[in-house]
C-alpha positions as semicolon CSV with decimal commas, in nm:
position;residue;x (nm);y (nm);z (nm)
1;X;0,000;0,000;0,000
2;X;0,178;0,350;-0,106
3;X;-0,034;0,538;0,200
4;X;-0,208;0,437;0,530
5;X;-0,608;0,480;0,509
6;X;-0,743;0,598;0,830
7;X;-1,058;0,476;0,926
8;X;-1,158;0,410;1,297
9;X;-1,291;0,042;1,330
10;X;-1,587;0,157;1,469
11;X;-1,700;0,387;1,152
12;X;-1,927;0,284;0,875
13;X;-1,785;0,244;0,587
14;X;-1,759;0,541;0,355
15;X;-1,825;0,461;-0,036
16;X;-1,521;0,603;-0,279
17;X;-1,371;0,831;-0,035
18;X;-1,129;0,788;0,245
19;X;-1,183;0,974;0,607
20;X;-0,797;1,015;0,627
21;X;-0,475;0,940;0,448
22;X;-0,099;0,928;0,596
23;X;0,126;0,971;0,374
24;X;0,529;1,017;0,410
25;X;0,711;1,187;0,082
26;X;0,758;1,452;-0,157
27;X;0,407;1,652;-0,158
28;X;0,291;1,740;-0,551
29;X;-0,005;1,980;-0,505
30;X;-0,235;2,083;-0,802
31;X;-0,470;2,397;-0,885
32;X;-0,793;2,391;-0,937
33;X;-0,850;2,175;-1,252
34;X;-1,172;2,249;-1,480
35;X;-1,348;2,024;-1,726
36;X;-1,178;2,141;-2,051
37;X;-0,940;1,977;-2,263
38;X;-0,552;2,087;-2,265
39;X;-0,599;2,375;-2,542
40;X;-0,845;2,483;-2,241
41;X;-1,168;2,447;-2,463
42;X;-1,481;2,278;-2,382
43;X;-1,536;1,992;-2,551
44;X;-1,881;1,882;-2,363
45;X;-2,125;2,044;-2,073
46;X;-2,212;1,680;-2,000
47;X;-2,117;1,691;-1,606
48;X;-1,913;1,328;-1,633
49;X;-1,765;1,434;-1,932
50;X;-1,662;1,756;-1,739
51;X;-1,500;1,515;-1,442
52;X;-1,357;1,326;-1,679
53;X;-1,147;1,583;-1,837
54;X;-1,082;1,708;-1,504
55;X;-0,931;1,425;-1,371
56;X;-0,726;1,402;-1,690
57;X;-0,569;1,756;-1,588
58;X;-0,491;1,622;-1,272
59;X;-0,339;1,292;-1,383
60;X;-0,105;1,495;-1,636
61;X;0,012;1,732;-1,402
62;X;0,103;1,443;-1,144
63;X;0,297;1,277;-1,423
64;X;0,498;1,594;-1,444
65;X;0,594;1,539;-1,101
66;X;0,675;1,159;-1,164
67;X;0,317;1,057;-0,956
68;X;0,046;0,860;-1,024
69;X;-0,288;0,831;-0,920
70;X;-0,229;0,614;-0,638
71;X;0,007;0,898;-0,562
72;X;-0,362;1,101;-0,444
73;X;-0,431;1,157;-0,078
74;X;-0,684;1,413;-0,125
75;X;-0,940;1,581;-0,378
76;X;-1,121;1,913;-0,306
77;X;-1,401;1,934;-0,569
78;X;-1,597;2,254;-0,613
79;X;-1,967;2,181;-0,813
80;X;-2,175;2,439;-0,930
81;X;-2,481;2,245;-0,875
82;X;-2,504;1,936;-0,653
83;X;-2,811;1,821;-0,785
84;X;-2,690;1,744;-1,103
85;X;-2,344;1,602;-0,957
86;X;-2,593;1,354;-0,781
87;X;-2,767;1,272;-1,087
88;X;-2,456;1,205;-1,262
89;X;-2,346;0,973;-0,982
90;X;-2,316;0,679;-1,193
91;X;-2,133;0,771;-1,481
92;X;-1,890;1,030;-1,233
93;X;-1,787;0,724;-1,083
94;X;-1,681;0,512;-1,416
95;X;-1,512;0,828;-1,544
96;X;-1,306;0,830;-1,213
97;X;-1,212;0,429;-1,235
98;X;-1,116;0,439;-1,551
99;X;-0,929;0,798;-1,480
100;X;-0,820;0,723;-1,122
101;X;-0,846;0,355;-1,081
102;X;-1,017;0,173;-0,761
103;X;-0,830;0,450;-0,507
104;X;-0,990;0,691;-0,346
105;X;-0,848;0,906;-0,117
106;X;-1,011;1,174;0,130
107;X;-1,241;1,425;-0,065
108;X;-1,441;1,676;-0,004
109;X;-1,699;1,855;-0,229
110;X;-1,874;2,192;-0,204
111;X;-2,125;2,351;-0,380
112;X;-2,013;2,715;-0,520
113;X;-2,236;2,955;-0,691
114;X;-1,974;2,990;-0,980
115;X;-1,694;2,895;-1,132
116;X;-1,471;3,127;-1,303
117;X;-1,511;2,986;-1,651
118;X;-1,906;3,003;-1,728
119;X;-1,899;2,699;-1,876
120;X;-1,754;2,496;-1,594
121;X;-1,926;2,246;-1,357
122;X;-1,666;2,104;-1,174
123;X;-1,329;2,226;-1,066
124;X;-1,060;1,991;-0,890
125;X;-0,770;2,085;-0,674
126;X;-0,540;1,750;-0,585
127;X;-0,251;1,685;-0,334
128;X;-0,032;1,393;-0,413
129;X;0,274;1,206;-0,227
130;X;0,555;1,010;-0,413
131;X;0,704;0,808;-0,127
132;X;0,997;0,824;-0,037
């Protein structure tokens, strides 16, 4: 295992997220990524479509830093509207296994009023750590 999942015994179990993460290494931090491709142009306003290309972002700009997506101990995502991020549940979560893979570290998402591209839905910041 390339980081320590913290989860007190006693917890329920939390589905594709992690409560904690420790993690010992060099920390690779992203910004905020959006949903457009990497001339920064929309190519969809489909919400998964939107994650997917987000988590693309993030996944190049790890490799820069010689990570990978196990690499992840936490995801901030910022949605402009949670009911449609609910709705979208389904097909969010194959765009993130077959971006991502089956690792899921701890997240958090907030609803915003706006993002500052109009045509955004989602924006992604990511923190990383390359063990030692």
């Amino acid at each position: 295992m390339v980081h320590e999942v913290l989860h007190p015994k006693n917890w329920k179990a939390t589905p594709g997220y992690s409560n904690g993460i420790a993690a010992t290494g060099r920390m690779v931090f992203t910004g905020g990524m959006i949903g457009w491709n990497d001339q920064q142009e929309f190519e969809t306003d489909d919400f998964a479509g939107q994650v997917r290309l987000a988590l693309g972002s993030i996944v190049a700009v790890l490799a820069e830093a010689g990570a990978r997506p196990e690499h992840l101990v936490r995801l901030t995502w910022y949605v402009t509207d949670k009911r449609e991020y609910l709705a979208a549940l389904k097909d969010i979560g194959q765009a993130y296994k077959e971006t991502i893979g089956r690792h899921y570290p701890a997240m958090a998402l907030v609803q915003v009023v706006a993002l500052v591209e109009d045509r955004a839905k989602v924006e992604i910041e990511a923190t990383a750590v390359i063990p030692a």
